[in-house]
Z-matrix of the N, CA and C atoms (Angstrom, degrees):
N
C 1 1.445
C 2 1.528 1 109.39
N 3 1.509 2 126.45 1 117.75
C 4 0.945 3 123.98 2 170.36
C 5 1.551 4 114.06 3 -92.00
N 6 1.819 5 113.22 4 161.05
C 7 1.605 6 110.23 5 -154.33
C 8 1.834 7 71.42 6 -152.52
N 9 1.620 8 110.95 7 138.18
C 10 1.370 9 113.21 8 153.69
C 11 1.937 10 109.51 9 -59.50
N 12 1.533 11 95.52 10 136.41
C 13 1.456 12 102.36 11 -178.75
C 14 1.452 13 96.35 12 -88.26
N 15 1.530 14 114.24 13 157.16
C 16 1.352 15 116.77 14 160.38
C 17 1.259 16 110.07 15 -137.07
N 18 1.601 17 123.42 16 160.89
C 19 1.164 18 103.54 17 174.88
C 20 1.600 19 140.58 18 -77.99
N 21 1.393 20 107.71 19 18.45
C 22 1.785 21 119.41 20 176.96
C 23 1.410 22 92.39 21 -95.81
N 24 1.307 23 128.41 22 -15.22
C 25 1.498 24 126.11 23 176.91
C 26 1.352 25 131.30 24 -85.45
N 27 2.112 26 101.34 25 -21.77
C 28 1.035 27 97.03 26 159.75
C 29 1.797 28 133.13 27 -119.64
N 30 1.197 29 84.39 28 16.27
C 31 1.622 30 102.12 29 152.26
C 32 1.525 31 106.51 30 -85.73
N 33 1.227 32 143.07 31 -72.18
C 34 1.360 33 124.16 32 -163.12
C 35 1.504 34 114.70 33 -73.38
N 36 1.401 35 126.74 34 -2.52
C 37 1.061 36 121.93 35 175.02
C 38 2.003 37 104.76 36 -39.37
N 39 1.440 38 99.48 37 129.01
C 40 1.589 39 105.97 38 157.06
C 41 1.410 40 131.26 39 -97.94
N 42 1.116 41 127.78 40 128.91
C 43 1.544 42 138.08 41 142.60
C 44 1.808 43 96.74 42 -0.71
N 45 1.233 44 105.85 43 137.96
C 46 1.674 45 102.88 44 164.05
C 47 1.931 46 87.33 45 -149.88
N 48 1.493 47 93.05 46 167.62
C 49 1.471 48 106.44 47 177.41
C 50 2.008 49 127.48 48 -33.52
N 51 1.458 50 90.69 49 -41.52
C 52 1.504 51 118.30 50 175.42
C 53 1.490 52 115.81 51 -111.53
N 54 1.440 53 111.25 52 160.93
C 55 1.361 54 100.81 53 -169.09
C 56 1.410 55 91.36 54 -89.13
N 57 1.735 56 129.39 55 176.39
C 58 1.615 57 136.88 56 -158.80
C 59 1.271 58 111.39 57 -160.23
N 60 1.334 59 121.03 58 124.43
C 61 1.775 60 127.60 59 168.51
C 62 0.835 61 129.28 60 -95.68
N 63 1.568 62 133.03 61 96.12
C 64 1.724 63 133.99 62 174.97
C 65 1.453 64 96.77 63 -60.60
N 66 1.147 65 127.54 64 132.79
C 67 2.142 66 132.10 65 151.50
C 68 1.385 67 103.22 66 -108.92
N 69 1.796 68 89.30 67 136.25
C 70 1.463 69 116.51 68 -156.88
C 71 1.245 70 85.30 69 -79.37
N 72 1.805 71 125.85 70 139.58
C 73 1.624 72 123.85 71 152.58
C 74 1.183 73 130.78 72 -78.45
N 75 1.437 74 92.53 73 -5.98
C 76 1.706 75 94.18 74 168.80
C 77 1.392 76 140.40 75 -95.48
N 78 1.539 77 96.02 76 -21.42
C 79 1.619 78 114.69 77 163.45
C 80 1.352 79 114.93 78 -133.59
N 81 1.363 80 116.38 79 118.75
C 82 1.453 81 137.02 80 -150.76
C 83 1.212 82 102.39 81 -81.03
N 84 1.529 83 125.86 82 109.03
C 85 1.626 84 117.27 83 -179.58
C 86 1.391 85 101.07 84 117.61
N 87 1.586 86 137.27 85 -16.00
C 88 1.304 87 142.91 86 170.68
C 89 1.471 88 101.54 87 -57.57
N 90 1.361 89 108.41 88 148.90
C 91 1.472 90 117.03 89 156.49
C 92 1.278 91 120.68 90 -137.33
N 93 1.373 92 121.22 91 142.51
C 94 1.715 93 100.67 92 161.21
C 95 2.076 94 97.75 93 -129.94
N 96 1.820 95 79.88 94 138.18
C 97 1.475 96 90.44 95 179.13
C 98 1.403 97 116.22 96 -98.19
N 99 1.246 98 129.51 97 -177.99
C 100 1.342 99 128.06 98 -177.53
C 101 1.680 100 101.81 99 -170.39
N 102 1.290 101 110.51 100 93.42
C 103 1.822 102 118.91 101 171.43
C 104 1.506 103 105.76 102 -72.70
N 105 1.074 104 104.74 103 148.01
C 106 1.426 105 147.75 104 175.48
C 107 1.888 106 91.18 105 -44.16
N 108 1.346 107 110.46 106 -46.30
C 109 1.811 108 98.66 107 176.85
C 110 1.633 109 130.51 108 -92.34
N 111 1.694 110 81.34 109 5.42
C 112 1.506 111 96.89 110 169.83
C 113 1.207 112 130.87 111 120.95
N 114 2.072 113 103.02 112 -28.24
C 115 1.093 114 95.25 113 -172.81
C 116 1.477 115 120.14 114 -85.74
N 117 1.394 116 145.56 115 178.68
C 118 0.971 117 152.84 116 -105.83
C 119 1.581 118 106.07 117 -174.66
N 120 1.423 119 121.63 118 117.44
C 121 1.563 120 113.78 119 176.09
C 122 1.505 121 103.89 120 -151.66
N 123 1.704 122 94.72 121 165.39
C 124 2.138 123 89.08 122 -174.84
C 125 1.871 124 76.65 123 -101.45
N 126 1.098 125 115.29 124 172.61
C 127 1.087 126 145.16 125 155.70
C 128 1.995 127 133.19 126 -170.31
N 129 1.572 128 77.75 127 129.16
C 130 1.945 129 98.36 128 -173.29
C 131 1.846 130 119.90 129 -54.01
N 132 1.048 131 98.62 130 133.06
C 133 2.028 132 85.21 131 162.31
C 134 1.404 133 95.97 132 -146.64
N 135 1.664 134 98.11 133 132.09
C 136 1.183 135 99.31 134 -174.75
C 137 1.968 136 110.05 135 -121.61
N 138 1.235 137 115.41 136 19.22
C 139 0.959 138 125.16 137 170.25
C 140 2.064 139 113.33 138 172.33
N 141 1.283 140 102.84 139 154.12
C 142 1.466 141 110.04 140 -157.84
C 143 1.629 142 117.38 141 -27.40
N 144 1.172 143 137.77 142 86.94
C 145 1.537 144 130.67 143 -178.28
C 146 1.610 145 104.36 144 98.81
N 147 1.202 146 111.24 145 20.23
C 148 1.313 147 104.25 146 -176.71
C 149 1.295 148 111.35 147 -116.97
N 150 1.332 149 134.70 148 114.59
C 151 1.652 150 125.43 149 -170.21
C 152 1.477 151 107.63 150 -154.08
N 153 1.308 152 101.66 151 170.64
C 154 1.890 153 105.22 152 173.37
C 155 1.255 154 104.05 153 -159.67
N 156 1.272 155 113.93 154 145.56
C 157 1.486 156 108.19 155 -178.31
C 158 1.677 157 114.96 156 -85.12
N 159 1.116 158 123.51 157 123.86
C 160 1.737 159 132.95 158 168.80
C 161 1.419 160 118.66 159 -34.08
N 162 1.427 161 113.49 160 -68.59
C 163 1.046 162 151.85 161 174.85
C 164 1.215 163 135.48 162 160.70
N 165 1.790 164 119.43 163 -163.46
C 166 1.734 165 100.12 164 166.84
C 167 0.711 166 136.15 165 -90.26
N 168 1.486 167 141.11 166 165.98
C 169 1.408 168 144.26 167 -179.70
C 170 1.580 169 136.35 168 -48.56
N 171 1.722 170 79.59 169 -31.85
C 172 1.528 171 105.51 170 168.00
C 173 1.651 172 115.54 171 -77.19
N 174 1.691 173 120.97 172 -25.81
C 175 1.126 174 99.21 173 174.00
C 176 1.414 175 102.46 174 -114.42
N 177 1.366 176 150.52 175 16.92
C 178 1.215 177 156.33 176 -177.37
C 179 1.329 178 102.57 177 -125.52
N 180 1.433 179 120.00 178 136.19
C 181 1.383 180 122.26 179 -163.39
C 182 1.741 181 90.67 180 -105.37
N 183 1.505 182 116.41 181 155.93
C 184 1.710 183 103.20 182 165.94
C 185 0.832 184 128.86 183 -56.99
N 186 1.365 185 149.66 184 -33.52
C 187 1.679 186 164.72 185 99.09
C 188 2.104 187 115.15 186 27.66
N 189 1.710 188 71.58 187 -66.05
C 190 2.206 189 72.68 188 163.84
C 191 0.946 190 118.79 189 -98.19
N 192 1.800 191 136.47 190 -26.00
C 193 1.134 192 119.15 191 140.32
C 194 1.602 193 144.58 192 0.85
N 195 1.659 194 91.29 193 -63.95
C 196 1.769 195 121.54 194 -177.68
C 197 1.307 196 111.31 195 -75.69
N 198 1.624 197 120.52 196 -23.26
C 199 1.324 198 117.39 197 -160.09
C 200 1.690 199 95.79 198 -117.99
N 201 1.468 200 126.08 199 -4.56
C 202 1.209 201 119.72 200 155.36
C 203 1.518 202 100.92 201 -83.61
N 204 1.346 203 131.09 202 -19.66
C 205 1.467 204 101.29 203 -163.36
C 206 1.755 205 99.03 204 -104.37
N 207 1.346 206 106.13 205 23.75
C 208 1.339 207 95.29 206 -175.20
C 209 1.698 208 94.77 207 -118.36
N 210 1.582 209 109.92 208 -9.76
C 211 1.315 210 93.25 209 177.55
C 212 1.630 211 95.17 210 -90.90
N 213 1.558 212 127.89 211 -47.66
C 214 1.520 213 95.07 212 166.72
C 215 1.379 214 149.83 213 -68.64
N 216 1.165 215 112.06 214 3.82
C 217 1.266 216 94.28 215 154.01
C 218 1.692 217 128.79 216 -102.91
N 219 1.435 218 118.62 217 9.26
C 220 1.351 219 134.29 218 135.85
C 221 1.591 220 113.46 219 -36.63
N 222 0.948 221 102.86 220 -71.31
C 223 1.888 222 140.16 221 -178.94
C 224 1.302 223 73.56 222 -42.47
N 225 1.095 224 156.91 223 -69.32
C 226 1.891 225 143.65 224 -108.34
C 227 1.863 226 84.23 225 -126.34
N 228 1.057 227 129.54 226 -32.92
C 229 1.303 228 138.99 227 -153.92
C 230 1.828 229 92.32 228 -77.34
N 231 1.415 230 110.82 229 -58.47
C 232 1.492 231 115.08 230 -153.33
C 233 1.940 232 90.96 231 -99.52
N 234 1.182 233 127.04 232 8.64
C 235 1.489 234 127.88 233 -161.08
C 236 1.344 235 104.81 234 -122.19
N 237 1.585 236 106.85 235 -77.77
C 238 1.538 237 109.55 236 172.60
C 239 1.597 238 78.13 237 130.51
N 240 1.255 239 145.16 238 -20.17
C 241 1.473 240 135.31 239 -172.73
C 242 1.750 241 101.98 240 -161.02
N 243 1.393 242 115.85 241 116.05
C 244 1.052 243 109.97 242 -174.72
C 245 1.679 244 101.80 243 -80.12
N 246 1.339 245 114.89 244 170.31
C 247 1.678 246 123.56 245 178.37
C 248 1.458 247 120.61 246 -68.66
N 249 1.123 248 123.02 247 -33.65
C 250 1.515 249 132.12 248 133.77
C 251 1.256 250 136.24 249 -7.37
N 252 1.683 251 105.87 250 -50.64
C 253 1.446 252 119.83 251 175.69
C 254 1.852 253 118.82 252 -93.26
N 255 1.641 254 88.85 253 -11.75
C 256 1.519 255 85.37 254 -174.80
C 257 1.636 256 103.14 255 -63.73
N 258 1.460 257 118.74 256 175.29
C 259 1.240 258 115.82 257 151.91
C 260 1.438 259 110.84 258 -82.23
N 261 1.225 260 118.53 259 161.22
C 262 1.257 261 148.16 260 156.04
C 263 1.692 262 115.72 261 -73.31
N 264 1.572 263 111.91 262 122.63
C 265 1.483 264 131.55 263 166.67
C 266 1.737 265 113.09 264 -52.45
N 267 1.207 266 119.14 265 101.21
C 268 1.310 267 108.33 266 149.38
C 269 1.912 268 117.26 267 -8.05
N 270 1.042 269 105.24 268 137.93
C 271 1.709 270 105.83 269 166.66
C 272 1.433 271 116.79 270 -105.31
N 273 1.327 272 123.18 271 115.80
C 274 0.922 273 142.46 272 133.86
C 275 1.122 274 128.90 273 9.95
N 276 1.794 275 147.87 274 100.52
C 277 1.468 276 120.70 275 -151.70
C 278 2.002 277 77.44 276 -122.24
């Protein structure tokens, strides 16, 4: 069931026994998580089993949250794999 998120919703969100996913109704593929120890993260899915976490709540506001997950799944829409999903190159020392 998706519910527009707001941000009094994701500040008071509580900790529960299990961890829990609000989906944003306004941007399709949003998530917000909430672990069992409290902490709190948005994370994207942009196709069946396919996801990555954004970041946390604490440093991603719902606002950029929405507007990173709307440019990836743009990104995934006109691509076929957003940059997100690629792996990452070893670095070079």
């Amino acid at each position: 069931m998706s519910s527009v998120l707001t941000k009094r919703m994701v500040v008071t969100a509580q900790p529960k026994e299990r961890p829990y996913e609000l989906k944003d109704a306004q941007v399709r593929g949003l998530l917000f998580r909430v672990q069992p120890s409290g902490h709190k993260a948005w994370i994207v899915t942009w196709a069946h089993g396919k996801r990555r976490t954004l970041g946390s709540a604490g440093h991603l506001t719902l606002d950029q949250a929405r507007e990173l997950a709307r440019k990836i799944i743009a990104e995934f829409i006109q691509t076929g794999l957003p940059a997100i999903a690629k792996p990452k190159l070893p670095r070079s020392r």
